[in-house]
C-alpha positions in Angstrom: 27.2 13.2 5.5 27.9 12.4 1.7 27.0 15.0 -0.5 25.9 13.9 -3.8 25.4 15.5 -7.1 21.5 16.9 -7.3 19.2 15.1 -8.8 17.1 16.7 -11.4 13.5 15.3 -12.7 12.4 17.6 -15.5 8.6 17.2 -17.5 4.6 17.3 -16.4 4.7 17.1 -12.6 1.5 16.5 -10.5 1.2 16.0 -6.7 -1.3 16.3 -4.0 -1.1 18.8 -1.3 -4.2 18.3 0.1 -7.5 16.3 -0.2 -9.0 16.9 -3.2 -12.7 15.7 -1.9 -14.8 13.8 -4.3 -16.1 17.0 -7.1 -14.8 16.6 -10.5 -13.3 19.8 -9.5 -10.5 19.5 -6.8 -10.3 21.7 -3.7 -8.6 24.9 -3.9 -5.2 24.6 -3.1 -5.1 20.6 -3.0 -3.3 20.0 -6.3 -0.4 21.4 -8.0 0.2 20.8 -11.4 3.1 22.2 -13.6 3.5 21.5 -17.5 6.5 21.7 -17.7 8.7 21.0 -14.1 11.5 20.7 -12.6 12.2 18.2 -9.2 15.3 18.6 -7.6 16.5 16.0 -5.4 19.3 16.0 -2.7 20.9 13.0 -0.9 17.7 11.3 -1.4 14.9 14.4 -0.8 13.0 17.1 -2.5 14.8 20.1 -2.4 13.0 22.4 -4.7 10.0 22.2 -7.0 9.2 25.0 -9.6 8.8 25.7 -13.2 11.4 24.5 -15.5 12.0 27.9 -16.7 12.4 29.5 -13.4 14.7 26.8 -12.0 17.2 25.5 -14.2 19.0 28.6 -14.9 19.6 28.6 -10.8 20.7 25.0 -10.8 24.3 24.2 -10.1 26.4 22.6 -13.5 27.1 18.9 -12.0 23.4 17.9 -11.7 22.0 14.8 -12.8 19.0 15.4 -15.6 16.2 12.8 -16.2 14.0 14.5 -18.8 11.1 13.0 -19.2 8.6 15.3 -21.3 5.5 14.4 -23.0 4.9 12.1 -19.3 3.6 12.3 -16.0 5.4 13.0 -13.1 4.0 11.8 -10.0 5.4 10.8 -6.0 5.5 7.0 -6.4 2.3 4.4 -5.4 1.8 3.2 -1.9 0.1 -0.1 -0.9 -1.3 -0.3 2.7 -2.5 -4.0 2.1 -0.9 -7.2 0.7 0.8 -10.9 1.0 4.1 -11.0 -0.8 4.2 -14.7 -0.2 1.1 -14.9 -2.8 2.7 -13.3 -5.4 2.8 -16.5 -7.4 -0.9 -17.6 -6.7 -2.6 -14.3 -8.2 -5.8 -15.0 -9.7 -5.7 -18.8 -8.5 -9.5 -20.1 -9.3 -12.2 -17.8 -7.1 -13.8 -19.8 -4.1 -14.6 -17.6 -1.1 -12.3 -16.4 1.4 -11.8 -19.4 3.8 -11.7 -22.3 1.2 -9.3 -20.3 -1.2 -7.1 -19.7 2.2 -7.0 -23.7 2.6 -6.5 -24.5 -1.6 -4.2 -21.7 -2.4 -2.8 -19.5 0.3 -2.2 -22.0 3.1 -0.2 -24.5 0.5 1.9 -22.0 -1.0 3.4 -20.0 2.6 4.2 -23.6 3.6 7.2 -23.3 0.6 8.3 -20.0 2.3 9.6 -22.7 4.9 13.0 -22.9 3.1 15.1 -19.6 3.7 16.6 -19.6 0.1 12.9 -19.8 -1.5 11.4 -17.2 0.9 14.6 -14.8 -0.2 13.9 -15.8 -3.7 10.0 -14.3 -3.5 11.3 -11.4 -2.0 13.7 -10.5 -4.2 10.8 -11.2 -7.1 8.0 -9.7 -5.3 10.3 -6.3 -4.5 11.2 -6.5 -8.1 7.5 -6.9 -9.7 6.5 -4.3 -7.2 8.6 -1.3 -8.1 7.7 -2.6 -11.5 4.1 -1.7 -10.9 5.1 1.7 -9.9 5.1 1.2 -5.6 7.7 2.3 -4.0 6.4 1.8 -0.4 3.8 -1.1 0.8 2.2 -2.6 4.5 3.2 -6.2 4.1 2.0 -9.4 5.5 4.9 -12.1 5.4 4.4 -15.5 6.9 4.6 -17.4 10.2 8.1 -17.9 9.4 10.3 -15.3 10.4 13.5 -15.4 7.8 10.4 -14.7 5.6 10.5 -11.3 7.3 14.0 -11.1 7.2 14.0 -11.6 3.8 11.8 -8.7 2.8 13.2 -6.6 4.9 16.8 -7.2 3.1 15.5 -6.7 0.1 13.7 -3.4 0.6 16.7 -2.5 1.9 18.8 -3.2 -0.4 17.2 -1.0 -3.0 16.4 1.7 -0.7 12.5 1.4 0.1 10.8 2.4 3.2 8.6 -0.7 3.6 6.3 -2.0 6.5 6.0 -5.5 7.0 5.9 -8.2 10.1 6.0 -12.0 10.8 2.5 -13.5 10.6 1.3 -14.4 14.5 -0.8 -17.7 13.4 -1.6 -20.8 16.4 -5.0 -22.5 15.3 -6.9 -23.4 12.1 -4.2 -23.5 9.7 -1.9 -26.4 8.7 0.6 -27.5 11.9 3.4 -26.4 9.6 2.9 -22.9 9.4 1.3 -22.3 13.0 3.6 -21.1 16.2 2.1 -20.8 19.5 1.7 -17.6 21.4 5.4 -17.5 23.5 7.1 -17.9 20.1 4.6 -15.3 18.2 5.9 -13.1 20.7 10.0 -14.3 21.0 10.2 -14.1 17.4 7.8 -11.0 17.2 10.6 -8.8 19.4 13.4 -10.4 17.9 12.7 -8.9 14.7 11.3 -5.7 15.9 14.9 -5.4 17.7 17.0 -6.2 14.4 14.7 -4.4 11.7 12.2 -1.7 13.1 13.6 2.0 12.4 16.7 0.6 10.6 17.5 2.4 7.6 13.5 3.3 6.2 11.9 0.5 7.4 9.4 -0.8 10.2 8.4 -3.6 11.7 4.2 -4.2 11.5 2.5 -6.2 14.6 0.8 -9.1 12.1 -1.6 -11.2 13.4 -3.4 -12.7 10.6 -6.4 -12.6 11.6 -8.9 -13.7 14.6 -9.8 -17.0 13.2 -6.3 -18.2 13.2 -5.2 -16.5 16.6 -6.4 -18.1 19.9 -7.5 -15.8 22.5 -4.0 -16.2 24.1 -1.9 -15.2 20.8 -4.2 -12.5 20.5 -3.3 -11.3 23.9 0.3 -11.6 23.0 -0.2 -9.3 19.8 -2.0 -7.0 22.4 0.5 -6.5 24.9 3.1 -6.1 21.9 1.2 -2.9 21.0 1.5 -1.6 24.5 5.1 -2.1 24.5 5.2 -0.9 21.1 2.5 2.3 21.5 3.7 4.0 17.7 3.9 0.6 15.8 1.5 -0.3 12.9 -1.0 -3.0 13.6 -2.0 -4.9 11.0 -5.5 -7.4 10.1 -8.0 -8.8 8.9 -11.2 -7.8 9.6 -15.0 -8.2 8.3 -14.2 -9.7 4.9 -16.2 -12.2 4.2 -20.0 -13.4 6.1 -18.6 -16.7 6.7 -15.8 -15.4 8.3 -17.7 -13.0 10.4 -19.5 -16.1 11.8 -16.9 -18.3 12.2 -15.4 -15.1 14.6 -18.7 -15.6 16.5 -18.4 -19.2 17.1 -14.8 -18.9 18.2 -15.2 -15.3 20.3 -19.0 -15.7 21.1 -18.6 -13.1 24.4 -17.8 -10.4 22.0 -19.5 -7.2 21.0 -18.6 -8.2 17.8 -15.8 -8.7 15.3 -14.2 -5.5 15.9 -14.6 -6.1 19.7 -12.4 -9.0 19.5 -9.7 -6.6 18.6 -10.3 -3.9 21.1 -10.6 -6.1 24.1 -7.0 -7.0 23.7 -5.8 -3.8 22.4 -5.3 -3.6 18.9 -8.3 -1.2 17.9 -6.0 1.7 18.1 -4.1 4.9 16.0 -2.4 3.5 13.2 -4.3 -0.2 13.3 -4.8 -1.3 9.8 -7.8 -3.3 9.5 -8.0 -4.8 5.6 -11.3 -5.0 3.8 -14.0 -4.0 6.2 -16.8 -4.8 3.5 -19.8 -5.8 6.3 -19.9 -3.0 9.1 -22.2 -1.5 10.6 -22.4 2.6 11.6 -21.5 1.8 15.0 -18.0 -0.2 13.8 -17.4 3.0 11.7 -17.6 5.3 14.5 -15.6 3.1 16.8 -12.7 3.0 14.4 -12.9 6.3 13.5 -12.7 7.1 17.7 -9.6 5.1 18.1 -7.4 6.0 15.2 -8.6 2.5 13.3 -8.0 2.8 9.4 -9.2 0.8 6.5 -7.5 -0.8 3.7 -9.8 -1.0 1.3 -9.1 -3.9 -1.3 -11.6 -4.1 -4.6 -9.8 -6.0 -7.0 -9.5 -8.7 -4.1 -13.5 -8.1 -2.9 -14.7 -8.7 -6.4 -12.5 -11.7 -7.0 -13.5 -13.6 -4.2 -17.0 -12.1 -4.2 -16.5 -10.5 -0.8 -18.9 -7.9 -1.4 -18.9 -4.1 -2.5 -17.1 -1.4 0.4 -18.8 1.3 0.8 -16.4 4.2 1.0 -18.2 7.0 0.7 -20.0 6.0 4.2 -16.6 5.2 5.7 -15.4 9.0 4.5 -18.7 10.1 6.3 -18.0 8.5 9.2 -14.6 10.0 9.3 -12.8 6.7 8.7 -9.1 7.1 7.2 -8.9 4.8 4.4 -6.7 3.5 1.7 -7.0 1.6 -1.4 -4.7 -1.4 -1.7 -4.3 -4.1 -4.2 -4.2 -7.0 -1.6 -2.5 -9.8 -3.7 -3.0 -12.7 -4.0 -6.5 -12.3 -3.8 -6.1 -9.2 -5.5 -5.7 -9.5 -9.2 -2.8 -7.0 -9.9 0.3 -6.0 -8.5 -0.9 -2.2 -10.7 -2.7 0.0 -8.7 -3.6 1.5 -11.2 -5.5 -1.7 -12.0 -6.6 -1.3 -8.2 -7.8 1.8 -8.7 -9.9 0.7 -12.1 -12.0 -1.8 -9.8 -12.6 1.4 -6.9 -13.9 2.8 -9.8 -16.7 0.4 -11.1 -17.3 -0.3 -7.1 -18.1 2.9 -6.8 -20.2 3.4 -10.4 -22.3 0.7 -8.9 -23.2 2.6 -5.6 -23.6 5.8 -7.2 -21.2 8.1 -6.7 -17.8 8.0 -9.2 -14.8 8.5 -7.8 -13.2 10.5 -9.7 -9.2 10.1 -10.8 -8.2 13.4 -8.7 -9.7 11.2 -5.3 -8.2 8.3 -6.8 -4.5 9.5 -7.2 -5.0 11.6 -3.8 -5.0 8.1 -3.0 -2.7 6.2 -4.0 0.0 8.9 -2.8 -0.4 11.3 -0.3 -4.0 9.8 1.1 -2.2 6.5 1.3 0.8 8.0 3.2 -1.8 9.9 5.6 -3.4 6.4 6.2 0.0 4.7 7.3 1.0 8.0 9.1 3.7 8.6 7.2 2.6 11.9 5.2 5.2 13.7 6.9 8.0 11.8 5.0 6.2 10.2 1.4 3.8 10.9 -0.5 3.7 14.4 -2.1 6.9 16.8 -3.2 6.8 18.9 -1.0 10.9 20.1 0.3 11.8 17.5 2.7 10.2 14.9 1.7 11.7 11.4 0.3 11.9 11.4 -3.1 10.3 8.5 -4.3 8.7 8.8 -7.8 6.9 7.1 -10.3 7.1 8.5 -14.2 3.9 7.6 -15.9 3.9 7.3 -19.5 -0.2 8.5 -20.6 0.6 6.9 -24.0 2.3 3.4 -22.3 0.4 1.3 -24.6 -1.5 1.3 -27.4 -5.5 1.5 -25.9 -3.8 5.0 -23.6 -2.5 6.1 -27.1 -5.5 6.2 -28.5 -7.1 7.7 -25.8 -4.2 10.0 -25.2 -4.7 11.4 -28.6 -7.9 12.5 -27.5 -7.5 14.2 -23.8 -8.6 17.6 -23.5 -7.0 18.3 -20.3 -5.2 16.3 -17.1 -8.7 15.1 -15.8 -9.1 12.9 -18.7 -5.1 12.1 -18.9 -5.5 10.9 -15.2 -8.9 8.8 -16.1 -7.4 7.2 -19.1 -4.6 5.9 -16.4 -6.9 5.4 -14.1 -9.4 2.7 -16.5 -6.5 1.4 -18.8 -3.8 1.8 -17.5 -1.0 -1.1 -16.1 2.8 -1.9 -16.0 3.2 -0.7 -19.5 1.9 3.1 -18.3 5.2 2.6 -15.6 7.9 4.4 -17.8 10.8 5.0 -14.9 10.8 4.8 -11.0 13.4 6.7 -8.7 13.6 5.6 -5.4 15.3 8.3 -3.0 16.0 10.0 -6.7 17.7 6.9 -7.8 16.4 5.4 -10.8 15.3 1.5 -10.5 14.2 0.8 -14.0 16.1 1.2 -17.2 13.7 3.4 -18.6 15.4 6.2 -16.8 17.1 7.5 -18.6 19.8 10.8 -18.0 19.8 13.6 -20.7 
């Protein structure tokens, strides 16, 4: 192995070692916080984290420095939910779910049908992403499979661990972008054989969603997860009323939405289930049973006037959850904007989330969701250094505020309501910076 010069990251440093729960004051024990810190980074991991004035003196001579005082520190964003092929339709004019899936969505993956535009939008969409501060996403690409490839080569290329599959897609939908079941599952395995545990990435069993899966397809995707018992599933489910009765027509022998999914085996640990706004008690147990998670997607509820998730009763029913920004019908790459929307959602309902729950979130609580809080997610030695550098003061409504915070609590806040690409100051990804606001000292 190639041993390369450390990596140093020196300022404000925050990350999550636990849950923090939902008080205005954290757990005990679940955040750790130093003013003035010091990450060291080896051959792409966290080696050591401490106080600047305990470390440095201890650090060898040919490190590499990144000072970034006066900012904020933090393991970089991860997105359990979102369409890369809709990057360019964002905030497309409302409709509900299934007529903006026919005027927007639909129209625009048929385009991803030439190779050299679907590698175009990937290289954009990675781009724009890291961007935004997310340096690992769950990704729905489309029925085309170089689309996949695509993605995959440019995550890659820039060092990501990224999730993503082939959309599985045989009815209701334009003839152009369906398959049929045999080649849903050829073209499933053929890129589970040439991407899944290559370099950081894996491959995500995608069928879009029941509507657009026949009972045969479905079964397909089914018997992929039993060959494939550690792989992420990922859906839709329970979005929208229409769609919830449109499942009935299509599936009427079934339980219920959810049942559709668990009579052919993809109600399971580590199926990702996006938006989840109109279940019951009984749905909430039954995913919590199996190892079902949410991704919960508000900027997207609110723009296609879904309806409000209630995640308070999906933390009291012991459902693991994440917060994702679901574009195209979410309105922001910036999950920080993402997490601005949880917020008012949850005004609205009565209980606040607060911006310790919300940046739990968006790092280590989203890495627990996709299973992968052994490896992202927090700084704790071993794992992958992937980082975002928040600037509090990025623009000039934070530097207002910022002039005004008392303590981190209202530092975090101000992020949390205002804050968007211009709060992104630097990314590292595997300690290597990706934007040119890093900057070595």
């Amino acid at each position: 192995m190639t041993h390369e010069a450390p990596v140093v990251l020196r300022g404000p440093v925050l990350h999550f070692t636990a849950d923090p729960g939902e008080d205005i004051t954290p757990a005990p024990g679940s955040v750790e916080y130093l003013d003035d810190g010091v990450l060291v980074i080896e051959n792409g991991r966290v080696t050591r984290l401490g106080a600047a004035e305990a470390l440095l003196s201890e650090l060898p001579e040919n490190i590499t420095l990144y000072h970034y005082p006066d900012k904020l520190i933090m393991p970089g964003f991860i997105d359990p939910h979102l369409h890369f092929s809709q990057l360019d339709i964002i905030a497309s004019y409302g409709r509900q779910l299934l007529d903006w899936l026919n005027e927007y969505t639909f129209p625009e993956e048929m385009r991803f049908s030439d190779p050299a535009y679907a590698t175009h939008m990937a290289e954009d969409f990675m781009d724009e992403m890291l961007r935004y501060g997310t340096t690992t996403a769950l990704v729905f690409c489309t029925s085309h499979p170089h689309s996949a490839d695509a993605l995959f080569e440019a995550a890659r290329r820039r060092g990501c661990r990224m999730l993503a599959g082939k959309v599985m897609m045989d009815r209701n939908a334009p003839a152009a972008l369906c398959d049929t079941p045999a080649r849903a599952d050829h073209e499933s395995r053929a890129l589970i054989e040439r991407w899944h545990g290559v370099d950081r990435l894996e491959y995500a069993i995608t069928p879009r969603f029941a509507p657009t899966s026949s009972p045969e397809q479905l079964n397909i995707a089914g018997r992929l997860a039993q060959d494939f018992p550690d792989m992420i599933v990922q859906t839709h489910l329970s979005e929208n009323q229409g769609e919830i009765d449109w499942v009935a027509s299509l599936y009427p022998l079934a339980r219920d939405y959810l049942d559709v999914y668990d009579q052919v085996g993809l109600l399971r640990d580590r199926s990702v289930f996006a938006h989840c706004i109109h279940i019951d008690d009984d749905i909430r147990q039954r995913l919590a049973r199996a190892g079902g998670r949410i991704a919960y997607c508000p900027t997207s509820n609110l723009f296609l006037g879904s309806g409000l998730f209630d995640a308070r009763r999906a933390r009291e029913q012991q459902v693991m959850t994440g917060i994702a920004s679901d574009i195209g019908a979410g309105t922001s790459l910036s999950q920080l904007a993402t997490l601005a929307a949880a917020y008012q959602i949850s005004q609205l309902q009565g209980h606040p989330m607060t911006p310790w729950q919300g940046f739990y979130q968006l790092t280590r609580g989203n890495a627990r969701m996709l299973s992968l809080d052994s490896r992202i997610g927090s700084f704790v030695p071993g794992m992958e250094a992937d980082v975002v550098v928040l600037d509090p003061a990025g623009s000039p409504a934070l530097s207002r505020k910022a002039a005004r915070s008392k303590n981190l609590f209202e530092t975090l806040f101000n992020l949390m309501m205002l804050g968007d690409d211009r709060a992104i100051h630097a990314v590292h990804v595997q300690g290597r910076p990706m934007t040119t606001s890093a900057v070595s000292r």
